[in-house]
N, C-alpha and C positions, 0 to 999 in steps of 0.2 A: 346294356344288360348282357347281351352275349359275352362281350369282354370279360365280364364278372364271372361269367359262367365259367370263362375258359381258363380263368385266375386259380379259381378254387383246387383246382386237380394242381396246379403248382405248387397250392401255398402247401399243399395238404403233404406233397411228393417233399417240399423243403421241411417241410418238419419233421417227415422221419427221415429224412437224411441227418438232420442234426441231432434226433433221437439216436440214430445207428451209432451218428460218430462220437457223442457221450458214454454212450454204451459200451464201447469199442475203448475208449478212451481209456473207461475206468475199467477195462477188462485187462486193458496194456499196463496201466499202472501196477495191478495187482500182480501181474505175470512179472515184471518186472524186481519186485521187493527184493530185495533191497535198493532203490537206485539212488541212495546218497547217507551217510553215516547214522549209525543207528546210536541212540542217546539212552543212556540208562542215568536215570535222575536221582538221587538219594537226596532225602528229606535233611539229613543232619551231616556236620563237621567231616573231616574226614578222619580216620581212626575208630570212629564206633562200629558197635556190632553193624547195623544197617552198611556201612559203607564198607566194610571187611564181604561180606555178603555179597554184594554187588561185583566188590574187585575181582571175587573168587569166580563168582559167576564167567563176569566177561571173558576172564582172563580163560577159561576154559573153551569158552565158545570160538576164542580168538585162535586157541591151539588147535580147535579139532576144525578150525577152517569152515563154519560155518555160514557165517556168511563171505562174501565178495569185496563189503564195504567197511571200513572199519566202524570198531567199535568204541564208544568213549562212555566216559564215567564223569558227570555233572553234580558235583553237590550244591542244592540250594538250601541251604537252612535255615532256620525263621519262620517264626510264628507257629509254633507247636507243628510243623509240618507242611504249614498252609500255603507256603512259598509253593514249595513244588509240587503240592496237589494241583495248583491254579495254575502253573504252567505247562503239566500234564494237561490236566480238562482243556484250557484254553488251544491245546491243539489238536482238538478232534477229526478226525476221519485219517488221522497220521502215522502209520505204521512205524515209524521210525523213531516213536517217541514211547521211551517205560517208563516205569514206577516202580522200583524194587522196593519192597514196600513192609513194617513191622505194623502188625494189624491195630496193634494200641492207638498210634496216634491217627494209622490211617480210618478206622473206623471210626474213632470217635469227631473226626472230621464231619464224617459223611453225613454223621446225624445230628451236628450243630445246623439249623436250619441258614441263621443269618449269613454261615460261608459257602451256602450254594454248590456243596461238593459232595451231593447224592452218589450214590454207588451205579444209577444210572447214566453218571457221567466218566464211566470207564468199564472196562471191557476184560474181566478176569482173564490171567494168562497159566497162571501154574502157581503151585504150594511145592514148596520143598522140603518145610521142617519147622519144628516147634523149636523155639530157642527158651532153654527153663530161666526162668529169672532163681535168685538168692539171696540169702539178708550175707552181706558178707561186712566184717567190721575192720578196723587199722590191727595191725597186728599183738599190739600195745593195747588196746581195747579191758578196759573194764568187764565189758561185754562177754562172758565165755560159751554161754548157751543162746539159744534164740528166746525162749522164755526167760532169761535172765533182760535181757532187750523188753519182748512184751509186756511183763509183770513192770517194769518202769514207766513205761509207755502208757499204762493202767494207773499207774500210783502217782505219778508226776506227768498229766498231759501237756505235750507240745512239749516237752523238756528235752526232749531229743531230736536230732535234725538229720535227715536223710538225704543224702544227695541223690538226683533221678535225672534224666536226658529232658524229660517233658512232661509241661504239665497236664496235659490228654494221653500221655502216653503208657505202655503195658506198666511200667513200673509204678507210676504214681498211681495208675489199677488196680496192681498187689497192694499198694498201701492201703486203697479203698478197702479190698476184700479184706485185707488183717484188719481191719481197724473193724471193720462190721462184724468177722469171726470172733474175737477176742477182747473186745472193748477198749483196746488200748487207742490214743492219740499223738500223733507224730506232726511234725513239720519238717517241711521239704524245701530243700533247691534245686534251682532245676540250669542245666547246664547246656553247651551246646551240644557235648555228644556224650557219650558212656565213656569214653575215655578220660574225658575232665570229671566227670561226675564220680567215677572210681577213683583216679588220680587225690581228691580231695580228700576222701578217705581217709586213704595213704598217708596223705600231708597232716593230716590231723585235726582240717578245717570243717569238717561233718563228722559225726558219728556213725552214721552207716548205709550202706547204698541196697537197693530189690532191684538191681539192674540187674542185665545179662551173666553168665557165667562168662562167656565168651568173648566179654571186652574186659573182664578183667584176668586173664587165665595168668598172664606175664607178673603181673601183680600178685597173684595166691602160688606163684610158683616158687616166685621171688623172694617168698615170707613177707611183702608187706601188708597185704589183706589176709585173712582168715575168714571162710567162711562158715558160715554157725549152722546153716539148713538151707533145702532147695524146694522149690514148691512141683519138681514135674512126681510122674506115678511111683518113678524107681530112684534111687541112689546115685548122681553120676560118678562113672568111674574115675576123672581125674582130683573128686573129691570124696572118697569112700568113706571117710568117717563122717561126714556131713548128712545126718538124718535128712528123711521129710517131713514137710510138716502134717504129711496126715500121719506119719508115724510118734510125731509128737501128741497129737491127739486134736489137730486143726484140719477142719475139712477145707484145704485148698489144695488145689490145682490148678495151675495158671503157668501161661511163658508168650512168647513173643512170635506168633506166629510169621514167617519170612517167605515171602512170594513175590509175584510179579503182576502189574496190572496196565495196560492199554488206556489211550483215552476211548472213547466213544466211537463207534462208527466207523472203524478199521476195516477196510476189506476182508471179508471172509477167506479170501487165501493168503492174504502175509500174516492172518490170525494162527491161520493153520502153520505157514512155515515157521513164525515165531515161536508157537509153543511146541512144534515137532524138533525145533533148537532147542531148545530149554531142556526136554525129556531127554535127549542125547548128556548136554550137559549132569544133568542130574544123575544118569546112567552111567557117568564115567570114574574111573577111580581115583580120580583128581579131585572130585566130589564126595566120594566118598571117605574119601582123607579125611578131607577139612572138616566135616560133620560130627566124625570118628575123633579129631582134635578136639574140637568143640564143645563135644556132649553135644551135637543137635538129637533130638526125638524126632524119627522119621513120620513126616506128614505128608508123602506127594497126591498132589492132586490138580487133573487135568482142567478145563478152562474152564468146563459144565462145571463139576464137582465144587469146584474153589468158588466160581458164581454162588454155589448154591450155601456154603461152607460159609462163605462172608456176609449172607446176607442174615444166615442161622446166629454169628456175631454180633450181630447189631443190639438185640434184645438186653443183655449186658450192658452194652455202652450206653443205650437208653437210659439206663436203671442208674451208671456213675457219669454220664454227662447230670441227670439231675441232683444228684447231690453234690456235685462240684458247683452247682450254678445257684445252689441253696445256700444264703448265709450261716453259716457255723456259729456254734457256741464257743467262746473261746475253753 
């Protein structure tokens, strides 16, 4: 019995010693961050808006010496996104691991229940900007106005075919919204990134794309796409004569929202040094640029904010995961 007695005060001394040194452990790990290369993931091909976004990102982080550790750029693409949401999640508590992320497919991920990819299985990092989508057509195009498109769209359903990155994603979105706004019906293909999905256009193999402006700027510069209308609040500059469509008389506004997200469970200080990188980044006129190229609509917003901002998104994707998952009338 004594011996018992005399045990206890040991067992009791060895388990906060191993409590200190976990504590300790995971206080060195976070003081530490970076200590081995940090991965930014993008969902689709390379060439699209998403992965141009990401390039520009690191590519900045990497000039203004940010971190210690280099930085790379991983694309996994497939399955509407679902590749590298699951590789994201699947590394929880991993500071080393993003998600540069366009809200379309990534929300509407989070609220298909069967892919297990809630939004509390990652850790907002920062909002940089709205990317406006556009009905943009071949150059050659029968198409001259965007109501010359809808009014067909209405008269002849499904007779026109749109190319889009995904089928959860912002652009097959905007298709939902116009098709709800205006009664028109379309059909879609979906491709691996905005560069092929514009590309087709061009080639003559779709009739017209609601992607990004920004994965096709090369293309409407080039004279081979035109585009007909933009859905952000204002006019973009590198396409001035391209109404909106609430100036057509269509209540939408819609675009691609472009940020960053965490898996789950990251230390509170590589959270902090992550997004205190990001704001640097964002802050810089190398960002600035590219935004200013782009037509981005500025939207920064910090890890709270953007938490709070993506979860206000969901409501939406609720309302068009269900009518994707509803059989249609032809």
């Amino acid at each position: 019995m004594d011996r018992e007695v005399a045990a206890r005060p040991r067992k009791r001394m060895a388990g906060v010693a191993a409590l200190t040194a976990a504590l300790l452990a995971g206080a060195l790990h976070a003081q530490s961050f970076p200590s081995r290369p940090i991965e930014f993931n993008v969902h689709t091909s390379p060439g699209g808006g998403t992965d141009l976004f990401a390039r520009t990102v690191t590519e900045i982080l990497i000039k203004e010496k940010a971190f210690t550790q280099p930085i790379i750029v991983s694309n996994r693409p497939g399955g509407s996104g679902a590749i590298a949401f699951n590789h994201v999640k699947s590394r929880r508590g991993d500071p080393h691991v993003v998600l540069t992320m366009a809200t379309g497919s990534f929300l509407t991920a989070t609220v298909r229940k069967e892919l297990d990819l809630g939004l509390e299985h990652f850790t907002p990092l920062a909002s940089f900007a709205v990317d406006p989508q556009v009905i943009a057509v071949g150059a050659e195009s029968k198409f001259r106005t965007a109501r010359d498109l809808i009014d067909i769209g209405r008269k002849e359903p499904n007779s026109v075919i749109a190319s889009i990155t995904s089928a959860t994603g912002t652009a097959r979105l905007f298709l939902y919204v116009l098709e709800k706004e205006t009664g028109a019906k379309f059909r879609f293909v979906s491709f691996k990134s905005g560069s092929e999905a514009t590309t087709a256009v061009a080639g003559g193999h779709t009739q017209f794309t609601p992607e990004n402006l920004s994965e096709m700027l090369g293309l409407v510069e080039g004279k081979k796409l035109r585009v007909l209308a933009v859905t952000g609040e204002k006019r973009l500059p590198a396409v001035p004569d391209a109404p909106t469509l609430k100036e057509l008389g269509y209540n939408i506004v819609i675009g691609t929202g472009r940020g960053f997200v965490m898996p789950a469970g990251v230390p509170k200080e590589a959270l902090a040094a992550m997004e205190a990188a990001l704001k640097r980044a964002y802050d810089s006129a190398a960002w600035k640029d590219f935004a200013k190229r782009n037509n981005f609509e500025d939207n920064y917003l910090g890890a709270a904010d953007w938490g709070k901002s993506l979860a206000r998104q969901q409501a939406l994707m609720v309302e068009f995961l269900a009518h994707i998952s509803t059989p249609q009338k032809p």
